[in-house]
ZABA-273083 format. One line per 5 residues: number of its first residue (from 0); for each residue y, x, z of C-alpha. Coordinates in steps of 0.05 Angstrom, whole numbers, plus 5000, padded with zeros to 4 digits. Example, Ala and Ser with C-alpha at 12.3 -4.5 7.8 and 13.67 -1.06 7.14 Angstrom:
2
0> 4910/5246/5156 | 4979/5273/5143
This chain:
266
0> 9362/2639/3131 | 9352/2593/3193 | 9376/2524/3148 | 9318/2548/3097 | 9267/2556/3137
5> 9289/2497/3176 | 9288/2458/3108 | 9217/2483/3093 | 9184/2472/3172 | 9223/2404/3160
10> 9193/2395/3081 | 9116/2409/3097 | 9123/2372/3166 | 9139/2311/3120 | 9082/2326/3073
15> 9041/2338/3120 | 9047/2269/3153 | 9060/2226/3098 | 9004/2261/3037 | 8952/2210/3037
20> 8887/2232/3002 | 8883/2191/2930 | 8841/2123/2934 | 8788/2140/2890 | 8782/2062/2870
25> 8852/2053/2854 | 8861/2121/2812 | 8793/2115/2793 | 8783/2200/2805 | 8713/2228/2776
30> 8670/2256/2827 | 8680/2343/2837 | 8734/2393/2846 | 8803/2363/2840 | 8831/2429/2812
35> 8793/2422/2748 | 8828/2353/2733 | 8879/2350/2680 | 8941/2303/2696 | 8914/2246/2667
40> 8866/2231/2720 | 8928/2233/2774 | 8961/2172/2733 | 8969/2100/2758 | 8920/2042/2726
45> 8988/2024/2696 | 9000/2086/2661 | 8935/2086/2639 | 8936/2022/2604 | 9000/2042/2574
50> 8977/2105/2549 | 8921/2074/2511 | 8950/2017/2478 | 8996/2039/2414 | 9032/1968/2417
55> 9063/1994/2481 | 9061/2073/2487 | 9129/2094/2474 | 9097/2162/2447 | 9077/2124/2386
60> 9151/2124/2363 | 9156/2196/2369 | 9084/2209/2343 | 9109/2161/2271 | 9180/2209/2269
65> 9137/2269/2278 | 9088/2248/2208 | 9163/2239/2178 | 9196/2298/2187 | 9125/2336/2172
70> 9118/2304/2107 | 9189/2304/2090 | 9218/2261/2025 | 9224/2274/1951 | 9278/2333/1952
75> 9278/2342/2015 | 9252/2416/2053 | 9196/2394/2104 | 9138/2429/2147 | 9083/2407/2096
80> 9118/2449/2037 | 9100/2515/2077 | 9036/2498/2122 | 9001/2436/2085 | 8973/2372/2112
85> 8987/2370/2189 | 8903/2367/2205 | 8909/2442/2177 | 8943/2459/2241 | 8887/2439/2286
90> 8887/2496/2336 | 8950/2520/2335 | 8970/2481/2399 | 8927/2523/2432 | 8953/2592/2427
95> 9014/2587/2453 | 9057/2616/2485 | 9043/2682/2455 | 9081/2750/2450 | 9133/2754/2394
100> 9132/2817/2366 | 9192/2810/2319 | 9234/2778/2375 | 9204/2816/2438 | 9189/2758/2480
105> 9142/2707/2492 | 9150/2648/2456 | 9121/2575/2461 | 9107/2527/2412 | 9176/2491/2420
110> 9209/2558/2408 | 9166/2567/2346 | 9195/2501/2316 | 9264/2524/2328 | 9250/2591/2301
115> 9216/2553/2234 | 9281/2507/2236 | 9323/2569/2218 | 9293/2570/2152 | 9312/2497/2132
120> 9386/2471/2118 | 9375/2431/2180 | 9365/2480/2241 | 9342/2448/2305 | 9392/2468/2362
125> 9357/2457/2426 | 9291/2454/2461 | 9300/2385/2476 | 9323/2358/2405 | 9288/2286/2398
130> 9259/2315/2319 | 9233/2379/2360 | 9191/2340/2406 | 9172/2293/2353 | 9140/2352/2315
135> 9111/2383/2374 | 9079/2322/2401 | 9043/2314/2327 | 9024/2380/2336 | 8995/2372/2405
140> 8964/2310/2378 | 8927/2359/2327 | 8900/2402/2377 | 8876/2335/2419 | 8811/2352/2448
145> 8811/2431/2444 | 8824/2476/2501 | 8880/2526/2505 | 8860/2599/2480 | 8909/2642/2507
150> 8896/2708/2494 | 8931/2772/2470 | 8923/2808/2403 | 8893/2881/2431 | 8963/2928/2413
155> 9001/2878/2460 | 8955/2877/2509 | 8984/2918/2564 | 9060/2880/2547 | 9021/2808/2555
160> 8990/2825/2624 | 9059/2843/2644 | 9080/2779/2629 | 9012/2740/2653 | 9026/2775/2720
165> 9105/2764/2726 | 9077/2684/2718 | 9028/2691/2772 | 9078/2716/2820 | 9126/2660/2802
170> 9075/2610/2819 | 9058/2638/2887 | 9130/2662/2906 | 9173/2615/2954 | 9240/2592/2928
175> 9297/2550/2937 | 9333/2520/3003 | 9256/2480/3007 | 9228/2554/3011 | 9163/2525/2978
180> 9121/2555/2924 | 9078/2533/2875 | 9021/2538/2896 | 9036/2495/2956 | 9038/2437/2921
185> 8993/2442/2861 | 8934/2484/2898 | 8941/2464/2975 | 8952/2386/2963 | 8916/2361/2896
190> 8903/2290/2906 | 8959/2277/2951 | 9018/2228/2951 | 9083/2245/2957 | 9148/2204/2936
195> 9110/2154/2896 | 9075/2211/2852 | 9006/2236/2861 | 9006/2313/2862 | 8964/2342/2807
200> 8937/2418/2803 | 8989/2428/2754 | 8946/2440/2687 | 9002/2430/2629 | 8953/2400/2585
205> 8992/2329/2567 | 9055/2367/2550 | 9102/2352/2516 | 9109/2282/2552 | 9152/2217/2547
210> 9169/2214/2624 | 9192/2145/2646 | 9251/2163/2700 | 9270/2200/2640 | 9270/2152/2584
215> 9248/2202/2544 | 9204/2257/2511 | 9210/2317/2543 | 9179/2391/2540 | 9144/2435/2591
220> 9205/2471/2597 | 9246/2415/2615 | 9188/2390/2674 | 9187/2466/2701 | 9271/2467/2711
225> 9252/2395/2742 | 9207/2432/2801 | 9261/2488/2804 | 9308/2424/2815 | 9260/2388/2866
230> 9251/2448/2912 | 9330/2466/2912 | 9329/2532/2876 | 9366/2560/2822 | 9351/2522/2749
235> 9333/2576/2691 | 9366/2576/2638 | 9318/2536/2580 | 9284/2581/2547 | 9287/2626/2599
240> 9241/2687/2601 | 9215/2657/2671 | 9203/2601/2644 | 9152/2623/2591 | 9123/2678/2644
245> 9101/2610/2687 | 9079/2570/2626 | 9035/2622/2605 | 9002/2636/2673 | 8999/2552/2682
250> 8959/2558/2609 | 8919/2615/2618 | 8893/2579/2692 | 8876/2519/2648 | 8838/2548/2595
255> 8771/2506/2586 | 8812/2441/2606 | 8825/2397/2534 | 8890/2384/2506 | 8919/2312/2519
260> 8984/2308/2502 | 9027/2270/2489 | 9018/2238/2549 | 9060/2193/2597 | 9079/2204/2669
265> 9120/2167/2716
């Protein structure tokens, strides 16, 4: 108990000394509370550039597999037979993660593709399967410009506050040897540096992204094991109930923010 709390008088010390508030010229931040910011105003003029130019956004890759596997080939089974032209599924990005009533849980969209999957001769295995993300960033890319409506039908009701609230106390609960929560990070320092990245409130509206340290497109689930990772605490399972409990609370404080993924980050 003494090493933790050493770890974490040691941890915030460090922020504490080294956070620098955000140049406004060089990260070009509107004007106004930093907690209603998506992460795209927290990126580098780099990023930026990168994320707005096709020729060079790796995303774009993902995005053209994504119209493939959604439109499928003579003969082949594919997402369009079942729910039509992807611009018919402008929305559904939004609503998720929602309560499962045939499997009990709360689900996100990434589970939903999986679950879809089963149907096909070609199940998806894992939450982090390249075609997955592929079809999830499309999807994301449908609901570009629309802001999360996370909400419960009114027979769960009771079941989805359990769930909001079991997110809510993740968030504000300390964990790991770093004893940190949250909330320390992505309420108490918005605007901040710290190892290179600028600390963001948190609002998963790029998701899912194509992260550069990891060469790759990854989900929300993925980035929330990362934080579990960065603050030394035990890594849920993917797919873990957690995991969706803290995605849902991350949504539902987000609501009113627009959809941007796919997006980049460092």
């Amino acid at each position: 108990m003494l090493r933790s709390a050493f770890l974490s008088l040691l941890f915030c010390g460090s922020l504490a000394s080294t956070a620098q508030t955000v140049s406004s010229e060089a990260f070009k931040l509107p004007k106004g509370p930093l907690n209603q910011l998506s992460g795209q105003a927290f990126l580098s003029p780099s990023l930026k550039a990168m994320q707005s130019d096709a020729s060079t956004n790796p995303i774009s890759l993902w995005l053209e597999q994504g119209r493939s596997l959604w439109t499928g080939t003579a003969g082949q089974v594919s997402c369009a037979q079942c729910h039509g032209a992807v611009e018919t599924m402008r929305g559904a990005a939004t609503q998720f993660p929602k309560w499962s009533v045939k499997q009990q849980k709360l689900i996100n969209l990434e589970d939903q593709i999986l679950t879809c999957s089963e149907r096909t001769p070609r199940p998806l295995k894992s939450l982090e399967n390249a075609e997955l993300l592929s079809l999830s960033a499309l999807l994301h890319l449908s609901s570009a410009g629309l802001p999360f409506q996370i909400s419960p039908q009114e027979e769960i009701q009771q079941r989805w506050q359990l769930e909001l609230n079991a997110g809510a106390k993740i968030f504000t609960t300390r964990m790991g040897r770093m004893n940190l929560a949250c909330t320390h990070c992505h309420d108490l320092n918005i605007g901040k540096t710290m190892r290179a990245d600028v600390i963001s409130p948190g609002h998963p509206t790029g998701f899912p992204i194509f992260k550069l340290s990891w060469q790759s497109m990854g989900s929300i689930d993925r980035r929330l094991r990362a934080c579990y990772s960065g603050v030394q605490a035990e890594v849920p399972a993917p797919g873990s109930p957690e995991l969706r409990q803290l995605e849902l609370f991350l949504k539902s404080r987000a609501q009113g923010i627009p959809i941007e993924g796919p997006s980049l980050r460092r």
